[in-house]
C-alpha positions in Angstrom: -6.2 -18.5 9.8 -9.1 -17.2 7.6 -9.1 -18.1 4.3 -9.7 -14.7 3.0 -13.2 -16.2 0.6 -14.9 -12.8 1.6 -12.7 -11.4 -1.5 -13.5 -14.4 -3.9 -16.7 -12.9 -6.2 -18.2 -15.2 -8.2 -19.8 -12.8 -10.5 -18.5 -13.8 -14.0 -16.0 -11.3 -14.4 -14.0 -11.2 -16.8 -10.5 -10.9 -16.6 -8.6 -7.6 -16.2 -11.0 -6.5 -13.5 -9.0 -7.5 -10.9 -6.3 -4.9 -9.0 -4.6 -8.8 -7.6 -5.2 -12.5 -7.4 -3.9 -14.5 -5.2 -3.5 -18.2 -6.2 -3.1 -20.8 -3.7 -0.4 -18.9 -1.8 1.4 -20.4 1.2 3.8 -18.7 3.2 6.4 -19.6 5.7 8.8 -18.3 8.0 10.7 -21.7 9.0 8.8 -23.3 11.2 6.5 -20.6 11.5 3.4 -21.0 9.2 2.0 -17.9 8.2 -0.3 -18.7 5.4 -1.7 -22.2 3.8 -3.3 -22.4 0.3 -4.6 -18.7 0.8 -6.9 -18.2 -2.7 -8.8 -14.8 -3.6 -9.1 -12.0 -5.8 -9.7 -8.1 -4.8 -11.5 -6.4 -7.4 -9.7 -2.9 -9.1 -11.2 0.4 -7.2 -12.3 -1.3 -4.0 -11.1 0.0 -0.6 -10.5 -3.1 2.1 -9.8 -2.7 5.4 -7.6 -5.7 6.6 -7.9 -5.9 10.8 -6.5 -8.9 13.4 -4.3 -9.6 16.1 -0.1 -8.6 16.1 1.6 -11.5 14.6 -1.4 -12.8 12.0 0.2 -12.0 9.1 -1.3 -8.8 7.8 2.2 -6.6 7.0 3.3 -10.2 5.3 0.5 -10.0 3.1 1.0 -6.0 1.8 4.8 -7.1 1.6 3.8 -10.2 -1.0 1.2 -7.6 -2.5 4.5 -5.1 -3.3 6.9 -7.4 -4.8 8.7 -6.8 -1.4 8.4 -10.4 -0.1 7.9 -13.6 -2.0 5.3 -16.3 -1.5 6.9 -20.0 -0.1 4.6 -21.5 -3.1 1.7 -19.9 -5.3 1.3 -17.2 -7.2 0.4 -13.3 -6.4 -0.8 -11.3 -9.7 -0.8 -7.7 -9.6 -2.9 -5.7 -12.7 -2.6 -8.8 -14.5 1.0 -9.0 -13.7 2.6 -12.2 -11.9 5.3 -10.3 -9.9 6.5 -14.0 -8.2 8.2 -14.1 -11.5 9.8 -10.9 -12.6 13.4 -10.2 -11.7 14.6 -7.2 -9.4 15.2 -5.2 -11.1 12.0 -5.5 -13.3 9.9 -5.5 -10.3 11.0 -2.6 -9.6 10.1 -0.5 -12.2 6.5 -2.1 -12.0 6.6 -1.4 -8.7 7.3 2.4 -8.8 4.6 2.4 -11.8 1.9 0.8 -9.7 2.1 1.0 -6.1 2.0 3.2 -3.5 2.9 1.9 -0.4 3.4 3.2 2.9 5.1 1.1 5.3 4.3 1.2 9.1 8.3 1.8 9.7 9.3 4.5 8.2 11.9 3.8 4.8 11.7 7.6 4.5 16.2 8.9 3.9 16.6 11.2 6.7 19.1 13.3 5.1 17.3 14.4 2.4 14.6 16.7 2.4 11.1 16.5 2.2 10.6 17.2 -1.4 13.9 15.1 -2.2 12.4 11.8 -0.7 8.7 12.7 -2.1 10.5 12.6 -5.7 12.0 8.9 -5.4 9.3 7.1 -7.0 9.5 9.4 -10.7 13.1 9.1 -10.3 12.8 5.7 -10.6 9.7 5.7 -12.9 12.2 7.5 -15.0 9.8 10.5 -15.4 10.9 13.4 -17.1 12.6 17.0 -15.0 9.5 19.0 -15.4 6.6 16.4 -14.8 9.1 15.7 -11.5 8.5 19.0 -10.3 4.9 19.4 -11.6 3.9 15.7 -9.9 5.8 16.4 -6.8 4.4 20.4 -6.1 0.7 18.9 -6.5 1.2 16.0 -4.2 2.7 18.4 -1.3 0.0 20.7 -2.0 -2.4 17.9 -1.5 -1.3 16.4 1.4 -0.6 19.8 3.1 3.1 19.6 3.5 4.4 22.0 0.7 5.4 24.4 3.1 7.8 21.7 5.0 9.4 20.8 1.2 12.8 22.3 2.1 12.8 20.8 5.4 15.7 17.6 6.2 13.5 14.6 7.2 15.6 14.0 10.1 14.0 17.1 11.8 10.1 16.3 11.2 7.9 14.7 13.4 7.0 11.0 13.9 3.5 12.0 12.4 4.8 14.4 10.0 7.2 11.9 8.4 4.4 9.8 8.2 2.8 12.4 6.3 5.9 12.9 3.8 5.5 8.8 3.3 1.7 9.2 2.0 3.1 11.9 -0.3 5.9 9.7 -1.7 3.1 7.0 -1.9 1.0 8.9 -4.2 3.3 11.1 -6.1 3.4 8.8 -9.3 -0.5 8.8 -9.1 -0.2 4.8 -8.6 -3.5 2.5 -9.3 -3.0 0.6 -6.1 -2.0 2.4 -2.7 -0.9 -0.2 -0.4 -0.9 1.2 3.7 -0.1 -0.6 6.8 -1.4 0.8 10.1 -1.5 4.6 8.0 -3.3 6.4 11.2 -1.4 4.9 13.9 1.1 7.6 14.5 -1.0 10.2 13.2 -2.8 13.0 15.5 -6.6 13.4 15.1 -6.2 15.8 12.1 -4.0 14.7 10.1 -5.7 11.4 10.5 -8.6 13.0 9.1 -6.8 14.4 6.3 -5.3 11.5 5.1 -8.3 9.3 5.2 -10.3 12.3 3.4 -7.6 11.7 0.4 -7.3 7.9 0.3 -11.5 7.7 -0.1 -11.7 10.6 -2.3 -8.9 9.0 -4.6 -11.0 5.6 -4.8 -14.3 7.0 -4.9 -13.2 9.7 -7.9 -10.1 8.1 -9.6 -11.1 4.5 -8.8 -7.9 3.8 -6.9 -7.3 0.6 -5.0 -6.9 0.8 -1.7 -5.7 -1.8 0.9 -5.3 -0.8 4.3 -4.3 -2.8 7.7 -5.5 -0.9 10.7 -6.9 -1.4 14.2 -9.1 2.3 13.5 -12.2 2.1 13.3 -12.6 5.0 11.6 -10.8 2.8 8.4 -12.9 0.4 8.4 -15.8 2.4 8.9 -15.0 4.1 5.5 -13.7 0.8 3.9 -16.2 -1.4 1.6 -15.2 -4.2 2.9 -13.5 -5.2 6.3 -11.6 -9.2 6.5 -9.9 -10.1 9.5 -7.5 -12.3 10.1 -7.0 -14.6 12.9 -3.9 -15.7 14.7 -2.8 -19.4 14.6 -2.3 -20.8 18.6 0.4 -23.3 18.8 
């Protein structure tokens, strides 16, 4: 397993300019060694495409990025924040503040609608009735889905589905969108669309984005492009 160094800059910068740090992280799944001492830090408003093999960790590092799995040792920092210690319920609020993440299986509730599941994040951001509505309309607009907002998820598409996901990702206009094989389910266009959005939001807005993908056409827009190599027993 790689390292990771490519992300390590030594540049003198200062702190605060990093989106996360990862310090001497090692992770674990019984016997099963995913990472050892893994060290870097991924500067705020770059876009990195993550690529290897099924099975070399990638999903396990956007999980430990989320708050949504925990390190075996080390510590992951996130906007300055070390999530390894905040409790649940803390987490989650930062969470919800901060990230966008889009799974590659779907977390979406089937029997609510479209617009119902695009809203979770403000609900839990605890943002107010009428920025709900105001956040939510612009982020169906934007990803082309406001006309499916009454529609029960349990009747879209695998690849519109995916598209309600990438709106719930970005409805609370997060710093850091977090996306694990985002095209793979996706036809042509909509690919398109999506990665249209993701580099205009880092390119004007400065967002960070952290992708794991086997499409060249995301790592042909990302700055920077690590892969990751399986262990053999």
């Amino acid at each position: 397993m790689e390292q990771l160094g490519l992300l390590q800059r030594n540049e003198g910068l200062g702190q605060g300019r990093f989106a996360v740090e990862v310090k001497h992280v090692s992770k674990s799944y019984g016997e099963t060694e995913i990472y050892t001492d893994l060290h870097f830090q991924l500067l705020k408003g770059t876009f990195v495409a993550l690529v290897g093999p099924i099975g070399s960790g990638k999903t396990t590092m956007l999980n430990m990025f989320a708050g949504l799995d925990k390190p075996s040792s080390g510590t992951v920092i996130v906007m300055g924040q070390d999530i390894t210690k905040m409790s649940d319920d803390a987490l989650g609020e930062f969470r919800a503040a901060t990230i966008g993440f889009v799974p590659q299986v779907q977390t979406l509730i089937p029997e609510l609608t479209v617009r119902e599941n695009v809203e979770l994040p403000l609900h839990f951001a605890k943002v107010d009735r009428e920025d709900l509505q105001r956040k939510t309309d612009y982020v169906l607009e934007k990803v082309g889905i406001r006309g499916e907002s009454k529609r029960v998820v349990s009747t879209l598409s695998v690849g519109e589905k995916q598209m309600v996901s990438f709106a719930r990702a970005m409805v609370n206009d997060p710093p850091i969108l977090l996306l694990d094989e985002p095209t793979e389910a996706l036809d042509p266009l909509m690919a398109e669309v999506i990665l249209g959005l993701l580099r205009g939001d880092n390119l004007t807005q400065g967002k960070t984005v952290f992708v794991t993908t086997h499409d060249r056409r995301v790592t042909e827009l990302a700055r920077r492009t690590l892969r990751v190599k399986k262990r053999i027993p």
